[in-house]
Structures are given as structure tokens and as C-alpha cells.
C-alpha positions in Angstrom: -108.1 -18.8 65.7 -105.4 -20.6 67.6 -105.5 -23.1 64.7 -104.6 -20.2 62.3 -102.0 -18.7 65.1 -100.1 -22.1 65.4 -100.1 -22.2 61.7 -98.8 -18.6 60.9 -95.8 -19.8 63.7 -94.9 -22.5 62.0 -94.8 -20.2 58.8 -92.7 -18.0 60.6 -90.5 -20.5 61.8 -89.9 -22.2 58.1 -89.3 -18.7 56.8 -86.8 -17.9 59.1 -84.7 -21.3 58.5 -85.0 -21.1 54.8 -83.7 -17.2 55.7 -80.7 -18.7 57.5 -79.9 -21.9 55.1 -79.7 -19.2 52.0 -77.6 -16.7 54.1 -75.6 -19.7 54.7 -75.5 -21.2 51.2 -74.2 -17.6 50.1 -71.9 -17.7 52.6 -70.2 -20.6 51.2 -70.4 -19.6 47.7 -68.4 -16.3 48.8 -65.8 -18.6 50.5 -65.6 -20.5 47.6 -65.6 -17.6 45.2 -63.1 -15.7 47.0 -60.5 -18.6 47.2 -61.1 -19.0 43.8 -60.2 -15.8 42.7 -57.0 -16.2 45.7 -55.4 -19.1 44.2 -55.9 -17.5 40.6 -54.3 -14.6 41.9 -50.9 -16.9 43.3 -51.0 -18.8 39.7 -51.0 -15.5 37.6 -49.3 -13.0 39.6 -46.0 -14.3 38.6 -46.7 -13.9 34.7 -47.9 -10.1 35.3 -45.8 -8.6 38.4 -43.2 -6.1 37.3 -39.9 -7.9 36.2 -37.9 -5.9 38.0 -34.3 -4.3 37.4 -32.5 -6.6 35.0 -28.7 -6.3 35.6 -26.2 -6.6 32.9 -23.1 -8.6 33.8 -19.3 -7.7 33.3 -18.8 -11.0 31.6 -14.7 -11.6 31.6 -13.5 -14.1 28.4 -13.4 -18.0 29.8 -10.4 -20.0 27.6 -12.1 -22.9 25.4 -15.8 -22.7 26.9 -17.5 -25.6 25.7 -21.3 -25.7 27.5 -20.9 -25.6 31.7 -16.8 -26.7 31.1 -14.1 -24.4 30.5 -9.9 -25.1 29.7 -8.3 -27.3 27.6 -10.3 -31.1 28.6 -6.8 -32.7 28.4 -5.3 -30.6 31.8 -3.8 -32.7 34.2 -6.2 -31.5 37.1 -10.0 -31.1 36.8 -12.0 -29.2 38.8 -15.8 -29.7 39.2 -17.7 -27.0 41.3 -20.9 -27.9 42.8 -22.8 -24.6 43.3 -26.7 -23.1 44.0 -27.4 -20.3 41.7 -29.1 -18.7 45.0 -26.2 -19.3 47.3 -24.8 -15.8 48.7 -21.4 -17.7 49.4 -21.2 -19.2 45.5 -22.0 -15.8 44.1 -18.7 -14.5 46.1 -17.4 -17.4 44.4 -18.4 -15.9 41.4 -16.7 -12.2 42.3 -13.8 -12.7 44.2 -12.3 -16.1 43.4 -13.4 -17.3 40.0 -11.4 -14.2 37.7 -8.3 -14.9 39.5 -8.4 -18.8 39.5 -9.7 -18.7 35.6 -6.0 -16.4 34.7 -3.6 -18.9 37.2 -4.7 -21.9 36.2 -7.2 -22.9 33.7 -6.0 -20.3 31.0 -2.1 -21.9 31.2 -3.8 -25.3 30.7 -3.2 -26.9 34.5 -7.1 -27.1 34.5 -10.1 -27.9 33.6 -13.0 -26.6 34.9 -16.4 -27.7 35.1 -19.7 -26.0 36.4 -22.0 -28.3 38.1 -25.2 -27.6 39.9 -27.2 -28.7 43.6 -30.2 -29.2 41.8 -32.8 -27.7 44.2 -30.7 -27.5 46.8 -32.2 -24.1 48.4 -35.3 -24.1 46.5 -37.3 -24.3 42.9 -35.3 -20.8 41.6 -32.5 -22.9 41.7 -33.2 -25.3 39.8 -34.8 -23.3 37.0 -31.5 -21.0 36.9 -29.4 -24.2 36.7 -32.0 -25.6 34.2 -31.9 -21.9 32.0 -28.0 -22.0 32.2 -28.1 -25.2 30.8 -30.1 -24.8 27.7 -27.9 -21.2 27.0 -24.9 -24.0 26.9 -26.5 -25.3 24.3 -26.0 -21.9 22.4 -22.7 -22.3 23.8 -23.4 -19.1 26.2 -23.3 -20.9 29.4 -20.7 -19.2 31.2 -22.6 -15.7 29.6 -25.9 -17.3 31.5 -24.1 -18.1 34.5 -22.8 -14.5 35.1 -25.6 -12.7 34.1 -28.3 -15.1 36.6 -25.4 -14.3 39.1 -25.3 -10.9 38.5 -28.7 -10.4 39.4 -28.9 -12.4 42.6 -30.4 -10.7 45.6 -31.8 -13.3 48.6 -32.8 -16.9 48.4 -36.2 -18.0 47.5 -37.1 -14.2 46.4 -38.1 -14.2 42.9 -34.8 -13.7 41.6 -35.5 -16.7 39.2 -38.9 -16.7 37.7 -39.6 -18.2 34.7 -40.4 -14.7 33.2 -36.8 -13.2 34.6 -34.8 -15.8 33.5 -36.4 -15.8 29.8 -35.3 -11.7 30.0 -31.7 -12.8 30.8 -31.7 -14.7 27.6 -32.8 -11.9 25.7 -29.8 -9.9 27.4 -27.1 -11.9 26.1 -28.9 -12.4 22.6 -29.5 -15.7 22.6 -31.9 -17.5 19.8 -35.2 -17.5 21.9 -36.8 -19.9 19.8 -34.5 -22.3 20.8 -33.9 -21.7 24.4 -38.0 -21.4 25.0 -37.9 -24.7 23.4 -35.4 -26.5 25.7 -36.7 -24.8 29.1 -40.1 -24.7 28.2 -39.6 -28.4 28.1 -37.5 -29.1 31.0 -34.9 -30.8 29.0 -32.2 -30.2 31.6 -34.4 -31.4 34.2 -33.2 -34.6 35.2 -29.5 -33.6 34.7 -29.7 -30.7 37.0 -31.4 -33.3 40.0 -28.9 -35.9 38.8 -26.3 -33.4 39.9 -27.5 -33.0 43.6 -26.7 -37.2 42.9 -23.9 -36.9 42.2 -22.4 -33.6 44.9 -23.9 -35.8 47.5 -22.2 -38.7 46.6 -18.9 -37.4 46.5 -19.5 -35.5 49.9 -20.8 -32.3 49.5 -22.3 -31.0 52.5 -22.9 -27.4 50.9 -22.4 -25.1 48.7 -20.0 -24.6 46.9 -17.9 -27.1 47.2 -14.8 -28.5 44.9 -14.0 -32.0 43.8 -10.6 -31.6 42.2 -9.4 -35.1 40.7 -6.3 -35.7 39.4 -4.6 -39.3 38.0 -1.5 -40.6 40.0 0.0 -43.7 38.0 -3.4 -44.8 36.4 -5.3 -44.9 39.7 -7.6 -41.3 40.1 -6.9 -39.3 43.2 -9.5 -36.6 44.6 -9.0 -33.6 46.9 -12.3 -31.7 48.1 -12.5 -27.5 49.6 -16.2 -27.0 50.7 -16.8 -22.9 50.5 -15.3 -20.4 48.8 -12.0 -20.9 49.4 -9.0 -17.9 49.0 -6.8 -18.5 45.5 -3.4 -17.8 47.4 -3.8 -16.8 51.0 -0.9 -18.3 53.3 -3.7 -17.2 56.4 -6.1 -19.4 55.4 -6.4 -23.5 56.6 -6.0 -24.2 52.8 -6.6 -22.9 49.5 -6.4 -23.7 45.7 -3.1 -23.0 45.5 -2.2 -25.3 48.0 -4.4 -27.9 46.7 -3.6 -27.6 42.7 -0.3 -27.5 43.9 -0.4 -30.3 46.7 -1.9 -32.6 43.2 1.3 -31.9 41.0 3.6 -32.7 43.4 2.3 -36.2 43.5 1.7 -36.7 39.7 5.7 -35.4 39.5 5.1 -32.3 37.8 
């Protein structure tokens, strides 16, 4: 009898751990299933969340655009901005200053303007913007890119730039999407747009945006720099373009 009670214990006992090993085997396998199901939630969510608003932009004509350059290539002053398509300050840029400086200056032929990028300077949207922008140059609709990603900027690092949003703006300004899914689907621009963080840095930039104007003296090439968005004409400010564009034809005698 206490043979059989000892036994029946024992019994008990193994029941009760194989009891507790499955609860925690199931346990597990919920974990497991549940992140699962998480991180295929983060990877497809982007592809399937509504797209959102998609603003059309009031596009104004750029003289001679030619990919992410603008004005006649032989102007005696060139001016390269280095910009984040996410910056707040660069999309004032964008508003306030860019209209007024395209009419003084690059439209009479004193110069030539060149759009450069930060590469991911504030985050991954930024380079995929700059990398979309890009490719639409190679439709020769950069600068129609450029205002329309602009146009619908709204925060940093907010989903202003999927993948999904900036394949709509291409459909908003027409272009061939054969041919731009082919160059951003393949991240053709890729190394240009990080080569261009290379280059900003190396010439100074400590934000964005900033200016490199450049200009040739007597054969030797002379550069000014304005970091931030910069007034065209305003005697108030510490400097402007005026002052600089200006400042650069005095010394080449013009």
C-alpha cells in the first residue's frame, strides 16, 4: 500500500512537471509567434497604410534646367546648395528665397545654380527624396521633383518620404514610371546622393542649407560660403546674396 502511495506521488509529481514544461513550451511559442507577426507588421505596414494627402506644387519656370542645375553653365558665379529634403529651414529656402534669387540672378545669366544634397543627413527619408529627385532629373523633371517632395513636407523623420509616397509624386508630375521605378528601385543615385554629404562636409558645411558660391579671380577659383537661408536683399541682415554675388563681381572686375 505505501509502495503503491509513493508510486502514485511520483506520478503525480511527473504529471505536474510535464504540465508546467508544456505550459511553458506554449509560452514560448506565443512569444515567438507574436513577434513574428510584430515585425511582419513593421515590414508591411508601410506598403499598406493610407498614403495620405498628396499636395500639388506651384512649380514656377527654372531658365535652362538641365537635371539638379539650373542657368546658363557659362555664368561667371556658381552657386551650389547643399540641402535636406526634410529640413524645415531649406523648405523656407524653397518659399521665400529661391523665386526671387532664380528672377535676380540666374535668369540674367550672373548664375548658375546647382542643387546638391546632405545625403542622410536627418535621416533615411532624406536620402530616398534626394535619391527620387535624382532619377526625375533623368526625365529632366528634377526641379518639378524637388518642389513637389517640398511641397509636401511636414516634420522630420515622419513618413513624408516613403517609398510608396515618393513613387505617387512621380505620377503627379507625369513622369515615365517605367523608367523612374527602374532607377530608384535600383538605387542608382545611391552613391551620388552619400557622395554629396562628402563633398558639403568637405567644403564646411555644418548644416543645412548651406551655399558654396565659387567664382574665378585671374585663373585661380575663389569661394564664399552663407550657411541658412539667408535674405536675397536685406540691408538688416549680417549678410546676404546680394552682398555676396555682388562682393564676387567686384573682385572679378565686373
Amino acid at each position: 500500500m505505501d509502495n503503491n502511495m509513493g508510486l502514485s506521488k511520483r506520478k503525480m509529481r511527473r504529471q505536474k512537471m510535464q504540465r508546467t514544461q508544456l505550459r511553458s513550451r506554449l509560452i514560448t511559442i506565443s512569444l515567438v509567434v507574436i513577434g513574428a507577426l510584430l515585425v511582419a507588421f513593421v515590414l508591411i505596414y508601410p506598403n499598406i497604410k493610407p498614403l495620405g494627402e498628396i499636395s500639388s506644387a506651384e512649380l514656377f519656370p527654372r531658365p535652362n534646367p538641365q537635371a539638379n542645375a539650373m542657368g546658363d553653365p557659362n555664368a561667371p558665379i556658381k552657386i551650389e546648395e547643399y540641402s535636406d529634403f526634410q529640413c524645415p529651414v531649406c523648405v523656407r529656402f524653397f518659399e521665400d528665397m529661391e523665386p526671387e534669387l532664380v528672377q535676380r540672378y540666374i535668369v540674367p545669366g550672373t548664375v548658375y545654380f546647382v542643387y546638391r544634397s546632405m545625403g542622410e543627413w536627418i535621416g533615411p527619408e532624406s536620402v530616398a527624396a534626394a535619391e527620387a529627385a535624382y532619377c526625375a532629373g533623368d526625365q529632366n523633371k528634377f526641379w518639378e521633383m524637388h518642389d513637389t517632395i517640398f511641397a509636401n513636407h511636414s516634420g522630420e523623420n515622419v513618413g513624408d518620404y516613403t517609398d510608396r509616397r515618393l513613387n505617387a509624386f512621380a505620377e503627379t508630375i507625369a513622369l515615365d514610371m517605367n523608367a523612374f521605378s527602374s532607377c530608384f528601385d535600383s538605387g542608382k543615385y545611391n552613391d551620388r546622393v552619400r557622395q554629396d554629404q562628402v563633398d558639403g562636409l568637405a567644403a564646411g558645411m555644418k548644416g543645412t542649407p548651406s551655399f558654396v558660391i565659387t567664382y574665378t579671380v585671374n585663373g585661380v577659383t575663389k569661394a564664399r560660403f552663407l550657411g541658412g537661408a539667408y535674405p536675397i536683399d536685406d540691408p538688416g541682415a549680417q549678410t546676404d546674396f546680394k552682398r555676396e554675388i555682388e562682393a564676387a563681381l567686384a573682385e572679378m572686375g565686373r
